[in-house]
N, C-alpha and C positions, 0 to 999 in steps of 0.2 A: 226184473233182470234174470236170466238164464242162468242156472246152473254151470260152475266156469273150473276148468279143471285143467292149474297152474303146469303140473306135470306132465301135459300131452300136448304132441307138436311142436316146433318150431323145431330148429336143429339140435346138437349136441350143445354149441358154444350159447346159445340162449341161456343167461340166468332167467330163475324162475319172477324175478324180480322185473327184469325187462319183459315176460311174455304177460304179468300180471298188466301193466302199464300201456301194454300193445292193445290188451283184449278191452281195456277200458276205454283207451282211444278209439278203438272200432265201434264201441256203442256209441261213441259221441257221433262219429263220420256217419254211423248207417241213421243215426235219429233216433235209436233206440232211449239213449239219453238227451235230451234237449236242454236247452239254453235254461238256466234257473234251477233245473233240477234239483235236488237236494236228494246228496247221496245217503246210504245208509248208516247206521252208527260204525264208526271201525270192528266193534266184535261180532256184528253180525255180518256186516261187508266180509268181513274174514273168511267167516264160516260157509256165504255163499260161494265166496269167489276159492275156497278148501286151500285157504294160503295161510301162513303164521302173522300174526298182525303184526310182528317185525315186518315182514317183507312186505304188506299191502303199503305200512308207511312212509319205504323207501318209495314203490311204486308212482304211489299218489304223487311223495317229491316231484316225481319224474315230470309227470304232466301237470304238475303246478307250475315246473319252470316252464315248461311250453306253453302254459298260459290258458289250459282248455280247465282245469278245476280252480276255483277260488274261494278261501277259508272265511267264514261268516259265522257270526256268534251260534246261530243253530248247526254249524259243523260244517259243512264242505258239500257247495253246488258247480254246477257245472257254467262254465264261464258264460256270462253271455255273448257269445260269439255267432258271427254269423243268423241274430235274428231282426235287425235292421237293418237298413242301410241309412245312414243318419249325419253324414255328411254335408255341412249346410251350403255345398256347392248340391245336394238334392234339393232344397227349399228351394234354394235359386229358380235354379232350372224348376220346376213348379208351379212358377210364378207366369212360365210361360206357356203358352198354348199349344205351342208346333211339338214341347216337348212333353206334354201332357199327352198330343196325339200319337209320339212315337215312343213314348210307353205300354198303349193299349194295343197299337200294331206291332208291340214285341212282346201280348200277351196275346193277343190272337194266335201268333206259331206255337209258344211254351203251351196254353193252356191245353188246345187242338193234339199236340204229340202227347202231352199227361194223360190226360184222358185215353186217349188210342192205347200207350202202354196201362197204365191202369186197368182197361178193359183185359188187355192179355194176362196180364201179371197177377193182376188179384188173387189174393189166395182168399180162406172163409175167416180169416183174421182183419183182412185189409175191411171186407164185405161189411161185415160186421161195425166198423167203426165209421164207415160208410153211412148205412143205416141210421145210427144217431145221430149223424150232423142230419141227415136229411129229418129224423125227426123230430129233432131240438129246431129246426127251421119251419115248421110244420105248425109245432109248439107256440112258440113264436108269434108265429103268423096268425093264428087263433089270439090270440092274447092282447095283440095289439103294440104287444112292446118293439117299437123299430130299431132301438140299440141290439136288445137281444137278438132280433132276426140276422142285423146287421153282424153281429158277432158270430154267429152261426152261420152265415154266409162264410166270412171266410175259414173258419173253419174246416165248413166242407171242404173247401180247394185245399185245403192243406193237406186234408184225408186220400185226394184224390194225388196230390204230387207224392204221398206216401209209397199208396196202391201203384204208382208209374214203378218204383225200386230202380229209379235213376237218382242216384247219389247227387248229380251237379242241378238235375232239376228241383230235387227236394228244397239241397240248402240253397239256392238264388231264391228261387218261389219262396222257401220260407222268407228268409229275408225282407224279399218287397212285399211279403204281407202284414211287416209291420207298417209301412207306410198305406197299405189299406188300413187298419184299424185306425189307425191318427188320420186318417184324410189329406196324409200329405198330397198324394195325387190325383185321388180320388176322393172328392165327396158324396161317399156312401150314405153319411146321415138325410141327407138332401133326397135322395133318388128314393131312401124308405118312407119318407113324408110323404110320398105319392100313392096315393092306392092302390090303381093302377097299373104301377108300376112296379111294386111290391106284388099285386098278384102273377103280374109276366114274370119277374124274376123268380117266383117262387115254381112256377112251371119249370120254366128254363133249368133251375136245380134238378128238378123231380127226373124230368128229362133225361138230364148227365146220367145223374145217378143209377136210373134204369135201366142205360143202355150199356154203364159197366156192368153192373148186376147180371146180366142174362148174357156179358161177353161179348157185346157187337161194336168194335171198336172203332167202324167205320161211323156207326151212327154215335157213340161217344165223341168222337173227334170233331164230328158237325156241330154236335149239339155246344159243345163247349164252345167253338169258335161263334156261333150264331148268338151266344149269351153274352161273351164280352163286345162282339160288335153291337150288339144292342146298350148295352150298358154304357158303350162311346156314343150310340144317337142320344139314349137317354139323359148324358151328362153335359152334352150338347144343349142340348133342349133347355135343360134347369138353367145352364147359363147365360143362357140368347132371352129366356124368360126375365131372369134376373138382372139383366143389363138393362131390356126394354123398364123395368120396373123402375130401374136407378136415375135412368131418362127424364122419366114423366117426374119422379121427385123431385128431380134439379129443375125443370120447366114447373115445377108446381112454386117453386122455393127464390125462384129467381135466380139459383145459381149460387146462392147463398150471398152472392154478391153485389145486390140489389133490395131496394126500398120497394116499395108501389113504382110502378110503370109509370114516366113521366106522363103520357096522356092521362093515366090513369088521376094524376093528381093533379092535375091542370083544366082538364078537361078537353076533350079532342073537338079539334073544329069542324 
């Protein structure tokens, strides 16, 4: 958390109590503080934020009633707001196909613009944390472990909605990226089972990643879009796989609804 200096800005009629409460809500909206957080102790929060801890405590009040900080036996985190969307009219819709499909053509556009702003915007901060998802993916992918890969996958997109410094793409993207880690729409576990498949995805990263690196936002933007439409053939696949499999078990099983085949116990003439 940056250095935050209660007495400068805002107008004359700002108490220092309302601008202390402003600056705190701003780190929540830019993502500076995320969902979970867990803030600092009040006398040091004080000393960073150069306020009287009188005044941080009315502050805090402030956006406790707005609902963005929440008090936990370790002290005070930032609400979990805005990091799922967890609505079980989502599961519903999940359940079905057309609506799986028009999730991933409405990450085709978000993912495609992230990336493009990403590639402009990046500063050697964004860059830099960049870097570690791509090589916690890397990590990963050497190691064998496909939750972790899987984990590190979306991470990366999270790094890169960062690098975009579009505010409404951040917090949406973040959002539905908790329904990637649960698989509500995505089964991701599935697709890193594949080897495969796991080695193209781990390209397809590498890809994004270096075409924000070096600033080429046109091939950013490709690269990103060609990895989620991939990731729609690939989840495709796993399921058209998986269905034919569920087939041949029910014709192995009779359906579950059936003995031996009457010819089969009678004998066929």
């Amino acid at each position: 958390m940056e250095k935050f200096k209660a007495d400068g800005g805002g107008s004359k009629e700002d108490s220092v109590v309302e601008r202390t409460a402003r600056h705190l809500e701003e780190l929540v909206l830019e993502g500076s503080l995320a969902p979970g957080d867990l803030l600092l102790p009040e006398r040091e929060l004080a000393i960073r934020l150069s306020v009287s801890r009188p005044t941080l405590r009315l502050a805090i009040k402030i956006i406790e009633d707005r609902g963005l900080i929440r008090s936990v036996p370790e002290g005070r985190i930032v609400a979990p707001i805005g990091r799922a969307i967890t609505d079980p009219l989502m599961e519903l819709m999940s359940a079905h196909g057309m609506v799986v499909d028009d999730y991933l053509e409405f990450r085709y556009t978000t993912e495609r613009m992230a990336a493009e702003l990403a590639a402009r915007r990046a500063n050697d901060v964004d860059r830099a944390q960049l870097k570690r998802c791509i090589d916690a993916i890397d990590a990963a992918h050497e190691r064998g472990v496909e939750q972790d890969e899987a984990d590190a996958d979306v991470d990366l997109h999270i790094a890169v909605y960062e690098a975009s410094h579009n505010l409404v793409v951040l917090h949406v993207m973040r959002a539905l990226s908790g329904m990637l880690r649960t698989g509500i729409i995505e089964n991701r576990g599935k697709l890193f089972q594949r080897p495969q498949t796991r080695d193209a995805l781990r390209a397809q990263h590498r890809a994004i990643y270096e075409a924000i690196e070096r600033g080429d936002a046109e091939a950013a933007g490709e690269a990103a879009e060609a990895h989620v439409r991939y990731t729609h053939d690939a989840l495709r696949e796993v399921n058209a796989a998986e269905a034919r499999l569920h087939v041949s078990l029910r014709r192995s099983r009779g359906g579950r609804v059936s003995t031996k085949s009457f010819d089969e116990k009678n004998g066929s003439n």
